[in-house]
C-alpha positions in Angstrom: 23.7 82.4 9.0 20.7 82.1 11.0 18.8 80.0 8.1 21.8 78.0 7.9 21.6 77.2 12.2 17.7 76.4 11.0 18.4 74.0 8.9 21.5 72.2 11.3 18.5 72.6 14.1 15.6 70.8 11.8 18.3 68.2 10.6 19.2 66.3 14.2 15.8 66.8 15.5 14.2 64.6 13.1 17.5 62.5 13.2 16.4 62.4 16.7 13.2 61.9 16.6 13.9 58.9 14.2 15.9 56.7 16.6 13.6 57.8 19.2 10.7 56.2 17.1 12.0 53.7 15.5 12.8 54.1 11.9 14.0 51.1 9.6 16.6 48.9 12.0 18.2 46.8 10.2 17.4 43.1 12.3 20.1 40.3 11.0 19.2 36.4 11.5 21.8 36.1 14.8 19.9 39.3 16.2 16.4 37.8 16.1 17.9 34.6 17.9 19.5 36.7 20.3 16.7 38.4 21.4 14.4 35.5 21.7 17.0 34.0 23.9 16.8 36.7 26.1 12.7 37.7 25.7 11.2 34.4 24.8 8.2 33.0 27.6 8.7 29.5 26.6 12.2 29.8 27.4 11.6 31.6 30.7 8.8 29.0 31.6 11.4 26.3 30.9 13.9 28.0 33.1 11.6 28.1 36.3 10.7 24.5 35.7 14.6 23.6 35.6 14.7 25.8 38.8 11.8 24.1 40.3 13.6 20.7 39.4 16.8 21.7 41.1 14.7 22.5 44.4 13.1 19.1 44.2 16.6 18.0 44.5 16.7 19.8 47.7 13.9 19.1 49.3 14.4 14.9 48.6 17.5 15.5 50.6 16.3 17.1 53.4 16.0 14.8 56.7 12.5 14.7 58.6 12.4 16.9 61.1 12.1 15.7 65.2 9.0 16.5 67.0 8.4 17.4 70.7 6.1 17.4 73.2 5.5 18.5 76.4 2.8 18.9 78.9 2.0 19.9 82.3 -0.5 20.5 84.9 -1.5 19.9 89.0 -1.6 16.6 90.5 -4.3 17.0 93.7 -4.6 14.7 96.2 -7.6 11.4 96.4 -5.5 8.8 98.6 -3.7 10.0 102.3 -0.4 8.8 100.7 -0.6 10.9 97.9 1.8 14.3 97.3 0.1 17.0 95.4 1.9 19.0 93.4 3.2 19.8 89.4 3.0 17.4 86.8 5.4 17.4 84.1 5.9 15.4 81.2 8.6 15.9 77.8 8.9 14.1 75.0 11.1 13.4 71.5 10.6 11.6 68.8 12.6 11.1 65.8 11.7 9.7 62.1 14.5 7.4 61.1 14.3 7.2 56.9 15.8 4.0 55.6 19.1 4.2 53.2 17.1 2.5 50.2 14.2 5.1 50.6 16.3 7.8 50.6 18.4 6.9 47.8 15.4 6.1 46.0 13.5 9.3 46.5 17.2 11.6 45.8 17.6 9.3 42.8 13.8 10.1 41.5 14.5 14.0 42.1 17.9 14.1 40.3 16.7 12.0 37.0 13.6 15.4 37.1 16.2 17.3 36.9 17.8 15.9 34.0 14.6 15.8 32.2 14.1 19.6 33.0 17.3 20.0 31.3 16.1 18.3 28.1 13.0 20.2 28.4 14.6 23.4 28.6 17.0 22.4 25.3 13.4 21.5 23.5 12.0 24.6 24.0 15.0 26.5 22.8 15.1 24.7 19.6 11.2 25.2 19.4 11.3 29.0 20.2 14.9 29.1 17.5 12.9 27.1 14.9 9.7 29.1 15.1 12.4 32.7 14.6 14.1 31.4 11.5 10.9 30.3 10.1 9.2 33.7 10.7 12.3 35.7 9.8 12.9 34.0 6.2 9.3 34.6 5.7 9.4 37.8 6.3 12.5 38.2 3.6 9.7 35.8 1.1 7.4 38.6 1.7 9.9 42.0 1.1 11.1 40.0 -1.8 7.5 39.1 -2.9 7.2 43.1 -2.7 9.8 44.2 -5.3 8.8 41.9 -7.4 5.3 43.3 -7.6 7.1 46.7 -7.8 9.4 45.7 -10.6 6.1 43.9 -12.5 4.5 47.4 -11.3 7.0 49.3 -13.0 7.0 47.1 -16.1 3.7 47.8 -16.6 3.7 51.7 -16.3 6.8 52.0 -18.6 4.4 50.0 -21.0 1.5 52.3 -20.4 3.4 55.6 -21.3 4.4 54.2 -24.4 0.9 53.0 -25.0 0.1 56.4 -24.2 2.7 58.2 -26.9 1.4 55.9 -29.5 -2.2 56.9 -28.6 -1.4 60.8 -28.6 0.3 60.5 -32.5 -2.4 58.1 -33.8 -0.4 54.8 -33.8 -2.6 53.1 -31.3 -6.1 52.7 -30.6 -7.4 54.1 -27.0 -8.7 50.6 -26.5 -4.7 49.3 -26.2 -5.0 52.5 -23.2 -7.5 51.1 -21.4 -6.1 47.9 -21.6 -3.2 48.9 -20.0 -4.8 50.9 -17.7 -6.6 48.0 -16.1 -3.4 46.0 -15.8 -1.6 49.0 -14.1 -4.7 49.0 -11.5 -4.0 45.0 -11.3 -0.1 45.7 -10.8 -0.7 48.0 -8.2 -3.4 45.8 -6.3 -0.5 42.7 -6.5 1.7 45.8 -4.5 -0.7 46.3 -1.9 -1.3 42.5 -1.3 2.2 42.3 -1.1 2.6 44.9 1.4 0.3 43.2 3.1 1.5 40.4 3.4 4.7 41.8 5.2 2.7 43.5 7.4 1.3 39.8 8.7 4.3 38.5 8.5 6.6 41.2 10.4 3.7 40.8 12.8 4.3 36.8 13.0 7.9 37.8 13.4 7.4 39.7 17.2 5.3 37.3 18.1 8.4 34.6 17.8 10.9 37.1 19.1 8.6 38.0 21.7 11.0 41.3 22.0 10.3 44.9 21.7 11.5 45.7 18.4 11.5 48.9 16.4 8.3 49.9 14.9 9.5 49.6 11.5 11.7 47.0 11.7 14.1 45.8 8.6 15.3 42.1 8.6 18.1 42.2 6.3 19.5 38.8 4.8 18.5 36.2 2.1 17.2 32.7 1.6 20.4 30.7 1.9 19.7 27.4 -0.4 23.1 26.6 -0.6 23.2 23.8 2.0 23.4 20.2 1.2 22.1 17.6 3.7 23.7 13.9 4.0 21.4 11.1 2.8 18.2 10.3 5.3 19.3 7.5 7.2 22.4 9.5 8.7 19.5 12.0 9.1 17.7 9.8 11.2 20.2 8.4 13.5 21.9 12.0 14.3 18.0 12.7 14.9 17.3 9.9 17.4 21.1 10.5 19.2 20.8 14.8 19.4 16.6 15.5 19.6 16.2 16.9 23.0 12.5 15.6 23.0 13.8 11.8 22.1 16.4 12.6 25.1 13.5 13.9 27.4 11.0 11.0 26.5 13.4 8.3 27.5 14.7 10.4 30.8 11.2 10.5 31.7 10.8 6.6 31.4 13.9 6.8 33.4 12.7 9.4 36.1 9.2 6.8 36.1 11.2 3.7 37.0 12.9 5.7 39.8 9.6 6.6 40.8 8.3 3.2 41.0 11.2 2.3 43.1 10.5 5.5 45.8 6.7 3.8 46.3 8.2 -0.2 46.6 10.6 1.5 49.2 7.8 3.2 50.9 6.4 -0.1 51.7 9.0 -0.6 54.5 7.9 1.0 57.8 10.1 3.8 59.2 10.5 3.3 62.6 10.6 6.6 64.7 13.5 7.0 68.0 11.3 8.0 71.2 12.4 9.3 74.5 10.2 10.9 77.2 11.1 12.2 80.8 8.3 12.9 83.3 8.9 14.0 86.6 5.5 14.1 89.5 5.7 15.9 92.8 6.8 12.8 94.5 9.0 10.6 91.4 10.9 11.1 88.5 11.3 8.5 85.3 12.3 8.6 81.5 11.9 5.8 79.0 13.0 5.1 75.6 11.6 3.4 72.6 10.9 2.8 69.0 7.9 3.2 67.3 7.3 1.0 64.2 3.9 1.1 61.9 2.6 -2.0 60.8 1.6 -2.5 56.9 -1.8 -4.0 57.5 -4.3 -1.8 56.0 -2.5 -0.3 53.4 0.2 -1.8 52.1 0.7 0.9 49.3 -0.7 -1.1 46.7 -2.8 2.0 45.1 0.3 4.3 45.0 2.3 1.3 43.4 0.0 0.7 40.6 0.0 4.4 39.5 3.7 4.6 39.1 3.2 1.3 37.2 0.7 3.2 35.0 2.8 6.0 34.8 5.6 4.2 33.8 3.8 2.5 30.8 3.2 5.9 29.8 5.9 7.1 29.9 7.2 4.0 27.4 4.2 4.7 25.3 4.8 8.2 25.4 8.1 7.6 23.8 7.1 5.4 21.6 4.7 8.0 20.3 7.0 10.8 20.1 10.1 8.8 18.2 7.2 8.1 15.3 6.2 11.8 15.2 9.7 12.7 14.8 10.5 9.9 12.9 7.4 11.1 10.1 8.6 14.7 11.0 12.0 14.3 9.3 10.8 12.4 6.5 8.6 15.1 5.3 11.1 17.6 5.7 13.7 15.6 3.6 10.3 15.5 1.2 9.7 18.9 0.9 13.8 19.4 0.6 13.9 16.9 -2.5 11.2 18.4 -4.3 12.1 22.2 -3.4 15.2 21.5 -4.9 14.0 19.7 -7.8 11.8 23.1 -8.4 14.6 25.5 -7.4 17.2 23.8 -10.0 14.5 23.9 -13.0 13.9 27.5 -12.6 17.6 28.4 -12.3 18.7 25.9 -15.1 16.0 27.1 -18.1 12.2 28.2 -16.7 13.5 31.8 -15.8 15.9 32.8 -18.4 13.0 31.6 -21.2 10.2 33.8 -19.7 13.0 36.8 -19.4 13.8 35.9 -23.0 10.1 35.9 -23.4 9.5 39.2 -22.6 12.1 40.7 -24.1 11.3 39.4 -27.6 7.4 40.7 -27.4 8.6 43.9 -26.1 11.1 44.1 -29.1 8.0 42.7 -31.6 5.6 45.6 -29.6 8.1 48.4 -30.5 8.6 47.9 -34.1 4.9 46.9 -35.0 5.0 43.3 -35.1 2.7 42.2 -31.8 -0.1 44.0 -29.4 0.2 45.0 -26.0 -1.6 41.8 -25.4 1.1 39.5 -26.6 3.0 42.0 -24.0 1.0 41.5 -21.1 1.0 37.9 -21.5 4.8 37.2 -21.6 4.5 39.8 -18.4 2.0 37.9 -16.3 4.5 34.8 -17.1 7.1 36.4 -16.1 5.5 37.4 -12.8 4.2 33.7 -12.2 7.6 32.2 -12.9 9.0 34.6 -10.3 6.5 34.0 -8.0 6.9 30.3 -8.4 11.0 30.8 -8.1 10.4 32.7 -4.9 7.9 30.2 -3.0 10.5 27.3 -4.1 13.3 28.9 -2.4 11.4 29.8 0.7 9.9 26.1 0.9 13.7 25.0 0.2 14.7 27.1 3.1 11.9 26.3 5.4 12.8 22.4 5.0 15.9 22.9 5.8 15.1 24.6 8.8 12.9 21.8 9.7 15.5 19.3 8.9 18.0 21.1 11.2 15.6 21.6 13.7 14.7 18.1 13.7 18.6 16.9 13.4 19.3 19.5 16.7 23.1 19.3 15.9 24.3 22.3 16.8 22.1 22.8 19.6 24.8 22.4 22.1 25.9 20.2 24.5 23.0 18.0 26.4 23.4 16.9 29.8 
C-alpha cells in the first residue's frame, strides 16, 4: 500500500512539474496568430499611433483659448488738478479662427486618422505574414527531422545485417566500415536537422513575440492544396484590398489637406479686444479688433513644404504600387514553379527512387549487388525527399506571400 501511494505521489508531481515547465504544447496555426494579435510590438506601436491620430482629431477641434490681462498700480500727483490714487486697468482678448481654417485643419487631422487606420491593417498583415511564414517553417524543419531519422534508421537496419553477414563469413569487414561511416553521416544529417528546428522554433517567438512553452509543438502540415485565380485578377484584388496601396494614397490625400491648412493660414485671424480702466478720478472701456497684416511673411516657406510633401507623398505611392506590383509577380513565380516541382515528385520522381531502393535492397539480400549499390539508391532517396519537402514549403511560402499581398481576408478597411 505505501509503495503503491509512492508511486500515485511520484506520478502527479512530475505531471506537475511538466505543465509547470512546459513540456511539448501542442501550438496550432490559429493559436500562433492569436497570440501575435494580442503580444505583437508592431501591432501595439500601430495602436498608439492610431490613438495618437484620434487625439490629433481633438486637438484640431479645440477653439483658441481667450487671454486676459490686468494691471495696476498708484497714480501720484505732478499737476494741482490732479487726484492721486489707484490705477487699474483689465483686458480681453479673443482669437477669432476663420470657418475655412478650421475646416481645413479638422479635415487634415481626420484624413491622419484614416491613414493610421491603414497603417494599423499593414502592420497586422506584416506581423500575420511573418507567423505563417515562421510556423510552416518550423513544420519544414520537424519534417526535415524524421526524414533524417527514417534515412537514420534505414541505414542502421542496413548495418546489422552487414554485421550478421560479417559474423558468418558472407561479407568482408570493409562492407562494415562502409556502413559504419554512413551511419555516422546519417546521424550528423539528424543533428543538423535538429538544429535547424532549434533556429527555426527560435524564429518562430520572435514573430509571435509571446511567451510560449519552452518546448513548444506546432502541430499542422503544409497545405498545398489551394489554387490561385490567374495574375491579373491577382493584381487588381491587390491594388483594391493592400492596406499599404490604401495608406499611400490616404497619405497623398491627408498631403493635399495639408496644403490647404497652410493656403488658409495665409488669411489673418483677427482677435475681439475689450479693456476697462478705471483712475482715481475717471473711468472708460473700449473695444476693438486686432488684425495682423501679411507683410513680412506671407507663409510662403510653410506653403512650399507642403507642396514638397505632397509630391512625395505621389512619388511615394508611385514607388510602393511598383514594389507591390513586382512583389506579387514573384510570388505567382515561385507558386508556378513550386508547383511544377511539387506535381513531378508526386506524379513519378518519388515512387521511382522508393522503387529504387527497394529493388537494390531485394538484389543486396539474395547476393546480386553491394551495400554500395544500397547506399546509393539510399542517398537518392534522401535527396528526392529533401527536394519534395523544400518544394512544398516554397509552394506554401508563395502562397502565403500571394495572400499576403492579395490582403482579402484581412477584414474590413475603413
Amino acid at each position: 500500500m505505501f509503495i503503491r501511494l509512492l508511486l500515485i505521489f511520484v506520478i502527479s508531481t512530475a505531471a506537475r512539474y511538466s505543465v509547470a515547465h512546459g513540456a511539448d504544447d501542442p501550438l496550432t496555426l490559429e493559436r500562433a496568430l492569436e497570440l501575435a494579435d494580442q503580444y505583437s510590438p508592431q501591432l501595439r506601436f500601430a495602436t498608439a499611433v492610431s490613438e495618437g491620430a484620434e487625439a490629433a482629431i481633438v486637438t484640431a477641434r479645440a477653439y483658441p483659448n481667450p487671454e486676459f490681462a490686468t494691471m495696476a498700480g498708484p497714480q501720484y500727483r505732478r499737476m494741482p488738478t490732479a487726484e492721486p490714487g489707484l490705477l487699474q486697468h483689465y483686458s480681453v482678448s479673443q482669437p477669432i479662427e476663420l470657418p475655412s481654417l478650421r475646416r481645413a485643419r479638422i479635415s487634415a487631422a481626420e484624413q491622419g486618422r484614416k491613414s493610421s487606420e491603414y497603417g494599423q491593417l499593414e502592420a497586422r498583415l506584416g506581423v500575420r505574414t511573418s507567423v505563417k511564414q515562421a510556423f510552416y517553417l518550423v513544420l519544414r524543419r520537424k519534417s526535415e527531422i524524421g526524414l533524417a531519422r527514417e534515412n537514420l534508421r534505414l541505414v542502421e537496419d542496413l548495418r546489422r545485417r552487414i554485421q550478421v553477414q560479417v559474423n558468418v563469413g558472407e561479407a568482408a569487414r570493409l562492407e562494415l566500415t562502409r556502413a559504419d561511416a554512413e551511419v555516422a553521416t546519417a546521424q550528423t544529417f539528424v543533428n543538423s536537422a535538429q538544429l535547424r528546428f532549434l533556429n527555426a522554433v527560435a524564429s518562430l517567438r520572435t514573430a509571435v513575440s509571446a511567451p510560449l512553452p519552452a518546448n513548444v509543438d506546432p502541430r499542422g502540415a503544409l497545405d498545398i492544396s489551394q489554387h490561385l485565380p490567374p495574375l491579373e485578377v491577382l493584381q487588381k484584388e491587390m491594388m483594391a484590398h493592400h492596406p499599404g496601396l490604401s495608406l499611400a494614397r490616404s497619405e497623398i490625400e491627408r498631403a493635399q489637406r495639408r496644403l490647404g491648412t497652410e493656403i488658409a493660414l495665409r488669411k489673418p485671424q483677427p482677435s475681439i479686444y475689450a479693456e476697462w480702466e478705471r483712475q482715481p478720478d475717471l473711468g472708460f472701456y473700449r473695444f476693438g479688433v486686432t488684425l495682423p497684416i501679411p507683410v513680412w511673411n506671407k507663409r510662403e516657406g510653410p506653403i512650399s513644404e507642403a507642396v514638397a510633401a505632397l509630391n512625395q507623398a505621389r512619388a511615394f505611392a508611385e514607388m510602393r504600387r511598383i514594389e507591390l506590383t513586382a512583389a506579387l509577380e514573384r510570388a505567382y513565380g515561385q507558386y508556378e514553379v513550386a508547383g511544377q516541382q511539387v506535381a513531378s515528385f508526386e506524379k513519378g520522381v518519388l515512387k521511382e527512387a522508393e522503387a529504387a531502393l527497394q529493388a537494390a535492397e531485394a538484389a543486396f539480400k539474395f547476393g546480386e549487388r553491394g551495400i554500395i549499390e544500397v547506399l546509393d539508391a539510399q542517398r537518392v532517396l534522401r535527396t528526392v525527399r529533401s527536394d519534395f519537402l523544400t518544394a512544398q514549403f516554397d509552394l506554401q511560402a508563395a502562397l502565403i506571400d500571394v495572400e499576403g499581398l492579395r490582403a482579402a481576408n484581412l477584414g474590413k478597411q475603413p
